[in-house]
N, C-alpha and C positions, 0 to 999 in steps of 0.2 A: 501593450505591456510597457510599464515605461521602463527608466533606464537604469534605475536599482534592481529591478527584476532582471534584466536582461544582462547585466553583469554579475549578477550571483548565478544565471545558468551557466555562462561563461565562466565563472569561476568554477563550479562544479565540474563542467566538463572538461576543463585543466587538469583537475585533481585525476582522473579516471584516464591520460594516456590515449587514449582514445583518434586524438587527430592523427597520430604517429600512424595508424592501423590500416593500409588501403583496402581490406575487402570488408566490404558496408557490414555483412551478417557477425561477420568479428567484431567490427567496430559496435553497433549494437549491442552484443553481446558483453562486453567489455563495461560497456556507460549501464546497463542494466546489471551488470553485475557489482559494482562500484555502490548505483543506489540502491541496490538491498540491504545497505548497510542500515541504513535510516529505519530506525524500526515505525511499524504502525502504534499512536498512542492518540488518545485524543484530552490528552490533560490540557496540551496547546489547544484545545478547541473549549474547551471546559474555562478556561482562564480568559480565552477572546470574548466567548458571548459573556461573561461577567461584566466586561469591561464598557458593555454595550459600545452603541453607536452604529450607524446605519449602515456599512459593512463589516462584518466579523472577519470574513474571509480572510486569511494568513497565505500570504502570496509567496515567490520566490525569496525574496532576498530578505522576509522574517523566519521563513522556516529552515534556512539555511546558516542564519544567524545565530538560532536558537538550537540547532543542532551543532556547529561547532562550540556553542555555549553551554548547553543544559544537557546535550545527548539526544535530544528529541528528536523529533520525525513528522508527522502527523496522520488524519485519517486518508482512507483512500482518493476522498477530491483534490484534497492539498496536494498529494505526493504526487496523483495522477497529472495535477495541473502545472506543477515543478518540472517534474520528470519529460513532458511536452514541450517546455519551454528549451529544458538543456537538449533533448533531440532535436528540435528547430534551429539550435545553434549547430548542430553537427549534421546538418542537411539532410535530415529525415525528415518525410511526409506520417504525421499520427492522425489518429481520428479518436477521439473519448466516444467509448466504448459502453454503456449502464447496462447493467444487468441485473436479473430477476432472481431474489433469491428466497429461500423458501415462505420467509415471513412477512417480504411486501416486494413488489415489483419497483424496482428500478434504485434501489439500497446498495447496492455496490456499481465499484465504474473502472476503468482499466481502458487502457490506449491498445488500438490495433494499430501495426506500425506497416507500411509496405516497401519491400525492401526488393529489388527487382522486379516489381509487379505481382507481389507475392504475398500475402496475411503476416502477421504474428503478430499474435496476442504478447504484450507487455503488461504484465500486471504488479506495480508497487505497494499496490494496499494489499495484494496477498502475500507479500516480501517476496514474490520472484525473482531466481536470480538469475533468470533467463529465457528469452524470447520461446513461445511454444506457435508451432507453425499453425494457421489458421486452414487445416486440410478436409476438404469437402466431400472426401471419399472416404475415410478410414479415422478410426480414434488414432490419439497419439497420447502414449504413454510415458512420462520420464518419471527419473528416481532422486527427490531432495533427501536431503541428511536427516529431516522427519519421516518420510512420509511417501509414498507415491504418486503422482498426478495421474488423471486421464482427462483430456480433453474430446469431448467425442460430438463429434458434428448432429445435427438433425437429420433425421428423415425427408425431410420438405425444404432443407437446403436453407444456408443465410442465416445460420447462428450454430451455435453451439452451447455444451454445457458441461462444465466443468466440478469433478471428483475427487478426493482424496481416497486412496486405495493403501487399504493394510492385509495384506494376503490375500484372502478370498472375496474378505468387507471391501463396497465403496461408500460412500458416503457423497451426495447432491450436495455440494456447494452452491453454484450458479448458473443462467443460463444470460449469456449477452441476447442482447436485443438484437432485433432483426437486421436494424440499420443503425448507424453511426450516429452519434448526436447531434444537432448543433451547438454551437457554444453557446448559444441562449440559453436554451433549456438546458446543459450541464450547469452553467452558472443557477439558474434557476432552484435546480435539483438539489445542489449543493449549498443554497440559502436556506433550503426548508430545511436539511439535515440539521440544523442547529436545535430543531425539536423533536428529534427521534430520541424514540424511547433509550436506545443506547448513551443519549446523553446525560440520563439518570446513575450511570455508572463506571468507574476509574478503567478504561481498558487497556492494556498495551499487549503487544505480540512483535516478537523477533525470532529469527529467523538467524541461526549459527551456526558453524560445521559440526555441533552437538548434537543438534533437533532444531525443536520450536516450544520456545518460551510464551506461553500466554498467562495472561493475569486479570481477572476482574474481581476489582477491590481488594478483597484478603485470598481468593480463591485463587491458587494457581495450580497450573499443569503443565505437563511438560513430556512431550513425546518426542524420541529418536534412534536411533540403531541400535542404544543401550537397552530400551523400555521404556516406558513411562510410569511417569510419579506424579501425585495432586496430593492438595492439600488445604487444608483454612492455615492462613499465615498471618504475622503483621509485615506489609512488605517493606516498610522503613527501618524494621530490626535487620542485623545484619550485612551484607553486602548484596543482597539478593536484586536488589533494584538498577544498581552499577556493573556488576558481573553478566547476569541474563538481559537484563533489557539497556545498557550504559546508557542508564536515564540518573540525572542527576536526583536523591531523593526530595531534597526540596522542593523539587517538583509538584512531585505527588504530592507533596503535602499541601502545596498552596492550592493544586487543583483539589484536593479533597476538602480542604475547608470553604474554597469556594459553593462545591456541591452542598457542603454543611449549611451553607447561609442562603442557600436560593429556597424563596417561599414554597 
């Protein structure tokens, strides 16, 4: 990492209090909770590979740039591989985490953190805003201002797969791989994402004491302790784009006209 990167994790982890904190699961808790501010969007990703050149990849100290500047955040590798960098500054051991979700295997990625010899899943690309214990005997359930988690271990041990729960419904999200990556293959994994089919399309999702804001293209929805509302929108009318997701709308736009011009 060189030393732009490693001073925007540093700066981040300023921002979040966090050195002040002596016991580790607090402190944790505390820098994961900070980053869930950064919503997941991948317009920053939509406007990198435009711009080609032989890395796309939007490291720390762009994506930190571009969120004190635009409001942005990006997808799960970017945030994943931020968010590692500011826990290696606050003396945390992470390991990037890929996992299997229902429509291709190894499409999402999330850090497992060890924190006295112990799991927790950290996941920024799902905007969590809080370490979920990695327990090998028993699901673990919590409750976001959308939505319910479960996290619930395998039968055969060494992974898990993770839920969203509304009453009685759960709903398959993910399941982590069985071992840890290396950073080869996460870098690896994270170059090829530049042609998932997701890149065909404007996405963003945040994560508020409301609910959860999600949006693809004009389609959004929106689930939380009120209920939920969707809809066909234009998301540059209105406030809708600075309120729900504090993404600057310019954004959107230059990443949608980019989508407009790719062959």
């Amino acid at each position: 990492m060189n030393g732009a990167d490693r001073s925007a994790a540093r700066a981040f982890l300023a921002r979040t209090g966090a050195d002040a904190i002596p016991d580790p699961l607090e402190r944790l808790s505390a820098i994961t909770r900070s980053f869930s501010v950064l919503p997941y969007e991948n317009l920053t990703k939509i406007l990198r590979r435009a711009r080609g050149g032989s890395d796309p990849r939007r490291l720390p100290a762009e994506v930190l740039a571009d969120h004190d500047r635009l409001g942005a955040g990006g997808t799960c590798f970017s945030l994943s591989w931020f968010l590692a960098a500011i826990l290696a500054e606050a003396g945390f051991e992470s390991r990037y985490r890929l996992a299997d979700r229902s429509y291709a295997d190894a499409s999402h990625t999330a850090l497992e953190v060890v924190v006295d010899g112990r799991g927790w899943l950290v996941d920024p690309g799902y905007l969590l805003d809080r370490p979920i214990p990695l327990d090998e005997r028993r699901p673990v359930e919590i409750r976001l201002p959308a939505e319910g988690l479960l996290l619930e271990p395998d039968a055969a041990g060494g992974t898990w797969s993770l839920f969203t729960v509304s009453g009685t419904h759960r709903k398959f999200r993910y399941r982590l791989q069985a071992r840890p990556a290396a950073e080869g293959d996460f870098v690896d994994r994270w170059l090829e994402s530049f042609d998932w089919p997701m890149m065909d399309s404007l996405v963003l999702s945040r994560v508020n004491p409301a609910g959860r804001h999600y949006l693809r293209d004009v389609h959004y929805h929106f689930v939380g302790r009120q209920g939920r509302r969707q809809g066909a929108l234009e998301p540059t009318e209105g406030d809708l784009l600075r309120d729900a997701f504090g993404i600057d709308p310019a954004l959107f736009e230059e990443a949608r006209d980019a989508l407009a011009r790719r062959p």
